[in-house]
N, C-alpha and C positions, 0 to 999 in steps of 0.2 A: 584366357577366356574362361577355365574354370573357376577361377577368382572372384571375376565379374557375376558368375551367376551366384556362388554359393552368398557373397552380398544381395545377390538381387531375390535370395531366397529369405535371408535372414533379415533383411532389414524390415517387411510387413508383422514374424514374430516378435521382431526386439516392438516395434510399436503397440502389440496387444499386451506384452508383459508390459510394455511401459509406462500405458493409459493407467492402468490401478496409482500405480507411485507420483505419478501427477495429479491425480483426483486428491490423494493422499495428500498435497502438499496444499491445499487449501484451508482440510476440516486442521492439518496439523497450525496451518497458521490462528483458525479463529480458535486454537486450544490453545496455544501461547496468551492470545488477548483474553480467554475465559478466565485463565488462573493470573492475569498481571495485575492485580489491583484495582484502581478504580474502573478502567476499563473494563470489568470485570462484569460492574453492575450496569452498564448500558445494555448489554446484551436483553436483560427483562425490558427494561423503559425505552426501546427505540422501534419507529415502525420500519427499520432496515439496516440495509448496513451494505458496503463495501470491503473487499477484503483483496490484499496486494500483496501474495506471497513475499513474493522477491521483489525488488526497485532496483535494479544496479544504478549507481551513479560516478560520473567522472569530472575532472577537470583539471587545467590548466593554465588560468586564467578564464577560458571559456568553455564552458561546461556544458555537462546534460543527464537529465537520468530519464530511465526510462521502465515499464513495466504493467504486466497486465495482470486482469481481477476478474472477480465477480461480481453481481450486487445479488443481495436477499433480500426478500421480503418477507413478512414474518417467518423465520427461516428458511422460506423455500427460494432455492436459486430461479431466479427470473432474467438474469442476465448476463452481459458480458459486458470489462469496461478494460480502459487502458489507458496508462500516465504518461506524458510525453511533458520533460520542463526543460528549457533553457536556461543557462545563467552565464553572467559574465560581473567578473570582480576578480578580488581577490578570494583564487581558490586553488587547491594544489592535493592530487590525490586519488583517491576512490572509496566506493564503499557501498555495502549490498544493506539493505533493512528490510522490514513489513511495514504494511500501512494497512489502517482500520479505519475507514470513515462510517461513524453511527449520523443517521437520520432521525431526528429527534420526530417529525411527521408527516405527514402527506405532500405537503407544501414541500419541503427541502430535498422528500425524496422525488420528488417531479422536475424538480430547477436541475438537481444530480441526473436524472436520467431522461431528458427533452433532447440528448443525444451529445452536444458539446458544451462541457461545464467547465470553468475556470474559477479561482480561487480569486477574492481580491487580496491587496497588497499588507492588508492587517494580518492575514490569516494566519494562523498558526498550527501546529502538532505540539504534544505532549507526547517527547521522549519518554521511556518506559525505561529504555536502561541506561545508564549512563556512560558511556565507552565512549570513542574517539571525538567525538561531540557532544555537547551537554545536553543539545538541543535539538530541534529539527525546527523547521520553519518552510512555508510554504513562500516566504518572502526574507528570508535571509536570519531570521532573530526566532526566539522561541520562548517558551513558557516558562517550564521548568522542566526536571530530570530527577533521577532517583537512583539508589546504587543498585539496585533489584530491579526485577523483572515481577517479584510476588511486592511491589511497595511502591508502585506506579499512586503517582497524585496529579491531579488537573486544578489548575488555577480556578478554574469555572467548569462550569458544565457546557452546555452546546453554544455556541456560537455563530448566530444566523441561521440557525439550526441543525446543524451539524459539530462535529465533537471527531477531533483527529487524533489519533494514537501512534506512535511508531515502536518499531523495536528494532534496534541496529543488530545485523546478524555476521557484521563484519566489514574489515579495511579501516583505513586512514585514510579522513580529508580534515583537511583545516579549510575553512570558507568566511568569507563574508559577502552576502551577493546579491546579489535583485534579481530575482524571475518570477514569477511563477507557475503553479503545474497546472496542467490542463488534462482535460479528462472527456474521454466519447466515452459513448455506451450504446451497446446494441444490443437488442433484449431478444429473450430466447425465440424463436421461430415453433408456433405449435404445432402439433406433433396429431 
């Protein structure tokens, strides 16, 4: 029984030390996409942004990834968002990334945050670095990739007006697949 309490004492401080290193693991993601190349310069020219620490992803044939964000609006955090995708093909494996979606203006950040947004079947990411996949794709195919993470290039710029980045931050999949990600958002509650 004294067990149970000295957890039930400890588990409220491990959460106050642990809020800092979560807050942390945001500004550290949008500092990977600040110094990666081209993504580098959306940051000046977009009226927002998304940002997706961690993605875990899996599969087996039929797969899934999953993970949650923020959105900004001219830097200031205005919301909450989260990625849910299904896939089924050929896929065998795992693997954790970042995601960065810039909204190039008003129009793209409103269709992103009217609450549940999907991707069509064109869509694509521009891998940042090049590890277990060359590519990332919001529908199974992708753009291009780069050996670096400071030498990141985009075929184009925004794309229905939006512009997707990723950076693999680890595992192994091998995939070819059709889904794609879907996205809610809940925006902040004022204060």
């Amino acid at each position: 029984m004294n067990f149970v309490r000295r957890i039930l004492v400890a588990l409220p401080l491990l959460a106050v030390f642990a809020a800092p290193a979560f807050a942390d693991e945001y500004a550290d993601a949008i500092d990977v996409f600040k110094k990666a190349g081209e993504s580098a310069s959306f940051f000046g020219k977009s009226y927002g942004y998304a940002v997706f620490p961690s993605i875990g992803k899996a599969g087996l044939g039929i797969g899934g990834a999953h993970g949650s964000g923020r959105v900004y609006q001219g830097g200031a955090y205005v919301g909450d968002t989260s990625m849910s995708q299904l896939t089924i093909g050929l896929q065998a494996g795992g693997q954790a990334y970042r995601q960065m979606i810039f909204f190039e203006n008003k129009e793209s950040f409103d269709k992103f945050t009217n609450g549940n947004f999907e991707f069509g079947a064109q869509a694509t990411a521009v891998a940042i670095t090049a590890a277990a996949s060359a590519s990332t794709s919001t529908a199974g195919s992708g753009t291009s990739a780069s050996s670096s993470s400071e030498n990141a290039k985009a075929k184009s710029g925004y794309q229905n007006g939006m512009a997707v980045f990723t950076v693999a931050k680890g595992g192994l999949m091998y995939e070819a697949t059709l889904g794609g990600q879907k996205y809610k958002y809940k925006p902040n509650k004022p204060k």
